[in-house]
C-alpha positions as CSV (number, residue, x, y, z in Angstrom):
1,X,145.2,141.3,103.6
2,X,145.0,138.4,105.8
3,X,140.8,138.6,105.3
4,X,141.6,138.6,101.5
5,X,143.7,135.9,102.0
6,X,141.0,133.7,103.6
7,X,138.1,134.2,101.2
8,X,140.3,133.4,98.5
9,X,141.1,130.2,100.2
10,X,137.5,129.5,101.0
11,X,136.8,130.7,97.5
12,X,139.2,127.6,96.1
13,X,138.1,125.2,98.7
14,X,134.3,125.5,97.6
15,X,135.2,125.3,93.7
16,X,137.3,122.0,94.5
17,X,134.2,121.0,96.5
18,X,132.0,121.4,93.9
19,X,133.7,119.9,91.0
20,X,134.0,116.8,92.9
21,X,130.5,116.9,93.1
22,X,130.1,117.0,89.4
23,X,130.0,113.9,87.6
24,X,133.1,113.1,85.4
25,X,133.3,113.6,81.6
26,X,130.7,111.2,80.6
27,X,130.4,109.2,78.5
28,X,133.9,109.7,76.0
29,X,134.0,106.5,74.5
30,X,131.4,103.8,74.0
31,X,129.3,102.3,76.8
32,X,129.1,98.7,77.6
33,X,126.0,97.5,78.8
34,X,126.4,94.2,80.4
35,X,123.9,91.0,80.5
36,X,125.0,88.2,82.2
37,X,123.0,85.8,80.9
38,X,122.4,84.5,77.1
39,X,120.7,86.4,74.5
40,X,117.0,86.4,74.3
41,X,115.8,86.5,77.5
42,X,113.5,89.4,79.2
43,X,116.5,90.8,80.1
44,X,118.2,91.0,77.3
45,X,115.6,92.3,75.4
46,X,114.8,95.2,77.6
47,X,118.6,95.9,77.8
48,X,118.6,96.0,73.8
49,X,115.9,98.5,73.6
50,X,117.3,101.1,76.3
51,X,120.7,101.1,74.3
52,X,119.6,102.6,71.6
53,X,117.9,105.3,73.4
54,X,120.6,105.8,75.8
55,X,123.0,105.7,72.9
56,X,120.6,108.5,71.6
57,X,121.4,110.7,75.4
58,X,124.6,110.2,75.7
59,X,126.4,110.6,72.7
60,X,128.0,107.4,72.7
61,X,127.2,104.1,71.2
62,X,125.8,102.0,74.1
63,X,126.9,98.0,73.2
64,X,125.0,94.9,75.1
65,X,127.3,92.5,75.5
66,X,126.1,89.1,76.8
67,X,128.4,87.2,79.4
68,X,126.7,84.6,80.2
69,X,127.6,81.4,82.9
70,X,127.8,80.7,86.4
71,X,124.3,81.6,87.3
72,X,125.0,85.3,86.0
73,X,128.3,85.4,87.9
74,X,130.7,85.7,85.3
75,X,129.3,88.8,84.0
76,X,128.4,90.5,87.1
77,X,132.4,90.0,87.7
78,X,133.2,91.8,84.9
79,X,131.3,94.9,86.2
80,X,132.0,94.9,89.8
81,X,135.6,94.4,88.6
82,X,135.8,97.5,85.9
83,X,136.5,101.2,86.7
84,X,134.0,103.4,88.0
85,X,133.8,105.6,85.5
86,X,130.2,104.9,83.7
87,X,131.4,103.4,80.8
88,X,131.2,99.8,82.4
89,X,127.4,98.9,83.2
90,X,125.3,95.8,83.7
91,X,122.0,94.9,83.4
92,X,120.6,92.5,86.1
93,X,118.2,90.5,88.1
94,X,117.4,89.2,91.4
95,X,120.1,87.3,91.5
96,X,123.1,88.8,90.8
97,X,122.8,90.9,94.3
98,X,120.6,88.7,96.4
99,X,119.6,85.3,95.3
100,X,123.3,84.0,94.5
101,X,124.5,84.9,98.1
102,X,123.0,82.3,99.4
103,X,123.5,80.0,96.7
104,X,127.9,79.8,96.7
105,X,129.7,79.7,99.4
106,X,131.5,82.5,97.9
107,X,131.5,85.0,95.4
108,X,134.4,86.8,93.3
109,X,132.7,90.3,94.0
110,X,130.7,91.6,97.1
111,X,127.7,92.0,96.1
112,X,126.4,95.0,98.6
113,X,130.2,97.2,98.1
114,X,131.2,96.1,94.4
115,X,128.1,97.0,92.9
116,X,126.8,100.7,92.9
117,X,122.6,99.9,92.6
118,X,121.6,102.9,89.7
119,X,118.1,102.2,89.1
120,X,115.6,99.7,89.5
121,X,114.1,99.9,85.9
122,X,110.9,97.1,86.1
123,X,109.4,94.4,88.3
124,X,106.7,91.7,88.4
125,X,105.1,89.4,90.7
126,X,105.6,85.5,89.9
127,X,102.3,83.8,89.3
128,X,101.9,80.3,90.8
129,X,100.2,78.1,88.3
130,X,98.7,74.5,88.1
131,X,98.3,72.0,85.2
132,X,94.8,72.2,84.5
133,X,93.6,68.6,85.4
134,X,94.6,69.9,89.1
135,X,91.3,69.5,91.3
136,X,92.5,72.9,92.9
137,X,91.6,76.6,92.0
138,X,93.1,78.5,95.2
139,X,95.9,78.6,96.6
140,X,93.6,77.4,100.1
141,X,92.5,74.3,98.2
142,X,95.8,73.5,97.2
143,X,97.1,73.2,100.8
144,X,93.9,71.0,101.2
145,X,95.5,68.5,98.9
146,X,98.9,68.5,99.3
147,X,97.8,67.6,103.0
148,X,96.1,64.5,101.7
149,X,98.6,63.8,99.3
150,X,101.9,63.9,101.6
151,X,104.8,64.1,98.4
152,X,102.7,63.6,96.0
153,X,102.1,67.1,94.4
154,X,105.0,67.9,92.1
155,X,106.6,71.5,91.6
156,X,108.8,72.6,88.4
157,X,111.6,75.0,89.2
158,X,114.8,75.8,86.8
159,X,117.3,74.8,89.7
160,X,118.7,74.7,92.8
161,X,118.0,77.8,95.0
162,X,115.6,79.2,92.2
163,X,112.3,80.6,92.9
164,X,109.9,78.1,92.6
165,X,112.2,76.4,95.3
166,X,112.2,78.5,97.5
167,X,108.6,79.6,97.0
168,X,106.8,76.2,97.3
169,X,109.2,74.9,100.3
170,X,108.2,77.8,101.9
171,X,104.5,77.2,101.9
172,X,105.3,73.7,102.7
173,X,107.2,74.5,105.9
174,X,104.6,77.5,106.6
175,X,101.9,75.2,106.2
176,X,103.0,71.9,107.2
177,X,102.5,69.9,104.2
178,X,105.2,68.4,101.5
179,X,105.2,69.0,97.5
180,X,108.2,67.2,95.3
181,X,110.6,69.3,93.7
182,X,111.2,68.4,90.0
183,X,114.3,70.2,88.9
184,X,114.3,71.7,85.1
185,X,117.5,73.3,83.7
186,X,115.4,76.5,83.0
187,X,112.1,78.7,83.4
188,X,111.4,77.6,79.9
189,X,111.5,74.0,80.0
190,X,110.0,74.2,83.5
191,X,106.7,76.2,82.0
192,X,107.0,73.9,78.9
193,X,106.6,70.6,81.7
194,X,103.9,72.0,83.5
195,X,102.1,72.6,80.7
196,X,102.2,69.0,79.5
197,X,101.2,67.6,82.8
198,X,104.9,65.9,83.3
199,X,104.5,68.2,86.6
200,X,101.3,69.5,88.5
201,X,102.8,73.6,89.5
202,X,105.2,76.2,88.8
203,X,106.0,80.0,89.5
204,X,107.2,82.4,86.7
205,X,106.5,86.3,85.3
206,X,103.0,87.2,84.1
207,X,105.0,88.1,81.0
208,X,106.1,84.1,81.0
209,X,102.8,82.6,81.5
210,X,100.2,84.9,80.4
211,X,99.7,83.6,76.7
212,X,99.1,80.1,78.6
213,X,97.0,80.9,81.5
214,X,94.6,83.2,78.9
215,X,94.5,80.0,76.5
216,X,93.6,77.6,79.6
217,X,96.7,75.5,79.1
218,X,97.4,76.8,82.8
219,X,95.3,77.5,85.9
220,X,96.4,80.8,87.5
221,X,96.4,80.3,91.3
222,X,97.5,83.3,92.7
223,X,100.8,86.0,92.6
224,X,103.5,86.9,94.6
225,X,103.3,90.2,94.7
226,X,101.2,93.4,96.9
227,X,99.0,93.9,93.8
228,X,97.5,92.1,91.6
229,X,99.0,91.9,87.7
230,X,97.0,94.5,85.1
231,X,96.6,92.0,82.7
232,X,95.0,89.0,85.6
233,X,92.8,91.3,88.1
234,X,90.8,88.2,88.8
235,X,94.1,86.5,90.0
236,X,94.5,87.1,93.7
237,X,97.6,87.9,95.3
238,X,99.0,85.6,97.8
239,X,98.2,88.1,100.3
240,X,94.7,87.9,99.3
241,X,94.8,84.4,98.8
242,X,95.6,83.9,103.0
243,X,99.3,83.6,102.4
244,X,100.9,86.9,103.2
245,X,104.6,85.2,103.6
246,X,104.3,84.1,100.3
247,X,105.6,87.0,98.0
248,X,107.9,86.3,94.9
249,X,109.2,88.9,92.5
250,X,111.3,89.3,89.3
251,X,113.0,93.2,88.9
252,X,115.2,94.4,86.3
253,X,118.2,97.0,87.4
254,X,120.9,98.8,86.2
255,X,123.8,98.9,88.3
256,X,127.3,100.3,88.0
257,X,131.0,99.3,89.8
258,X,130.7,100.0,93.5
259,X,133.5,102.3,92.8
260,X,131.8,104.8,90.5
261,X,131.4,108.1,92.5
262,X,127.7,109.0,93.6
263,X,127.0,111.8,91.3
264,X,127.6,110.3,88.1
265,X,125.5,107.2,89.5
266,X,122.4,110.0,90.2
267,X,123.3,111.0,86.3
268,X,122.9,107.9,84.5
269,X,119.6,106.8,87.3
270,X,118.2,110.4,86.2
271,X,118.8,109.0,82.2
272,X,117.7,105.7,82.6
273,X,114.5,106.4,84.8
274,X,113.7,109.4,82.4
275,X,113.9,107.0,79.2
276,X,112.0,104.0,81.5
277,X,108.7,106.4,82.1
278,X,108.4,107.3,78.8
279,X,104.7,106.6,77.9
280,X,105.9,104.7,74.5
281,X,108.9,102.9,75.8
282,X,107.1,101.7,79.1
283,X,104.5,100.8,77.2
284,X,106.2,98.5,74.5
285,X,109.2,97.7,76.3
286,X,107.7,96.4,80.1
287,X,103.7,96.7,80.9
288,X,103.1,94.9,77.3
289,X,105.6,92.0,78.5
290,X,103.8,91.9,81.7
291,X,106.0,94.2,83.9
292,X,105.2,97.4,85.8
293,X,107.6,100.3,85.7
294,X,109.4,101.4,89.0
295,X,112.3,103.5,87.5
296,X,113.6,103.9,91.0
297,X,116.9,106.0,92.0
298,X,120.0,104.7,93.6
299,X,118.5,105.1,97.1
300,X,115.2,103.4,96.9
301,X,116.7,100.4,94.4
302,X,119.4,99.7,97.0
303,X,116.7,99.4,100.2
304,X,114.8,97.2,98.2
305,X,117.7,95.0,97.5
306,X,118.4,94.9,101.4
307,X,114.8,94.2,101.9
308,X,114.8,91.1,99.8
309,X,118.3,89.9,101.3
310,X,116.1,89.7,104.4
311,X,112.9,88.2,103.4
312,X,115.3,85.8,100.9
313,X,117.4,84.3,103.5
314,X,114.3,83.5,105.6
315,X,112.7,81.5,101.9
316,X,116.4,79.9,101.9
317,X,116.2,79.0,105.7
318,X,112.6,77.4,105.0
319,X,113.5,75.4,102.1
320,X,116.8,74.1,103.6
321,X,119.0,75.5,100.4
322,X,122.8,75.0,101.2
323,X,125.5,77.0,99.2
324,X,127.2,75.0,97.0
């Protein structure tokens, strides 16, 4: 009897067990998809054409909303501060979990415990490109003249702390020679300066530049990343190029509130990666904007993100960036 007894308890303990381990009744009402930044961006965009298709999965309509201010703060808030029960997503970049860490002295959410990392959908290097006219084709011959030319060569970047920034200062420091920052008050006006010869150099997406570079309006000097970009194989990386430190990146992620349990963060990674590697989607939705697909899980997206916190805070550290 007493054997009977313990079985049966051992019996209830593992069915409790395991239907923790399920993921809760998802999704029973309609999904929020969060973008903190305006509409029309690369973000946004993607985050417009995997609604439909999660919508399509889940059962659910599945609504971008765009929260844009504060450098993508406001938004990211919004997630990190709803329940963890799926219904509350957010659609992000760089800087939401990295980048702005370093940028404010603090934050209204932690951005390695309020944030539950779901999947790391795309990425891209950032090509570094000249104005034409530059009498420099590497990135070798650009040193070269920025060493004759002490403050002289100008960079564009879309603000303080952004990646140009911290790109170029970090070459500078790296290599001992001095460029001027010319601050825009965006990636678009930045490209748009560069490409008038107002400014001499820039970083941005493949996806950003590409129409420019292939018309000659821009001289591709190298990218940021370990391989080169499918639709630029004659672009070296910086690697290539002699500048190994030099890697800059753009990803897209998913990420829930750090409070959402485990499994249903697995479920909507195992949705969302599943819909990413789709031959069609992928191929209309990231490699034809100039992005590669990653459609990592949970795991691999958040040691990426602790990766880059690292190899970030050593950029900031170079280009003397102080929170504001």
């Amino acid at each position: 009897m007493n054997l009977a007894r313990i079985l049966a308890a051992a019996l209830l303990a593992l069915a409790s067990c395991l239907a923790q381990a399920q993921p809760a009744s998802f999704a029973t009402r309609p999904v929020r998809l969060v973008v903190p930044y305006p509409p029309g961006g690369s973000i946004d965009v993607l985050a417009r054409a995997l609604a439909p298709e999660l919508s399509a999965v889940w059962g659910q309509p599945v609504l971008v909303e765009n929260l844009a201010g504060a450098g993508g703060i406001l938004g990211t808030e919004k997630v990190a501060t709803a329940p963890g029960d799926g219904h509350t997503l957010l659609m992000g970049v760089n800087p939401v979990v990295v980048g702005n860490r370093f940028l404010f002295r603090s934050l209204p959410y932690d951005p390695d415990r309020s944030l539950a990392p779901v999947a790391m959908i795309a990425q891209s290097g950032q090509m570094a490109v000249a104005h034409p006219s530059l009498p420099a084709g590497t990135m070798k011959e650009l040193i070269e003249l920025a060493r004759k030319s002490p403050g002289k060569l100008t960079y564009a970047s879309y603000g303080h702390g952004s990646q140009p920034q911290l790109f170029f200062e970090t070459i500078g420091k790296r290599e001992g020679v001095e460029f001027l920052h010319v601050p825009y008050k965006g990636i678009a006006p930045a490209t748009t300066a560069v490409v008038a010869g107002e400014v001499m150099l820039t970083i941005a997406s493949p996806g950003q530049l590409g129409a420019m570079v292939k018309a000659g309006r821009l001289k591709a000097l190298a990218i940021g990343a370990t391989t080169r970009a499918r639709d630029f194989p004659a672009v070296p990386t910086a690697a290539e190029a002699g500048f190994a430190y030099a890697q800059s990146s753009i990803w897209f992620g998913m990420f829930a509130p750090g409070s959402t349990p485990p499994a249903l963060v697995e479920r909507i990674s195992r949705d969302v990666a599943a819909i990413a590697r789709r031959t069609d989607f992928a191929e209309k939705q990231v490699t034809s904007r100039g992005f590669e697909v990653v459609a990592s899980g949970p795991a691999e997206f958040a040691a990426a993100i602790k990766a880059e916190v690292v190899s970030t805070g050593e950029m900031v550290r170079a280009a003397g960036v102080k929170p504001e």
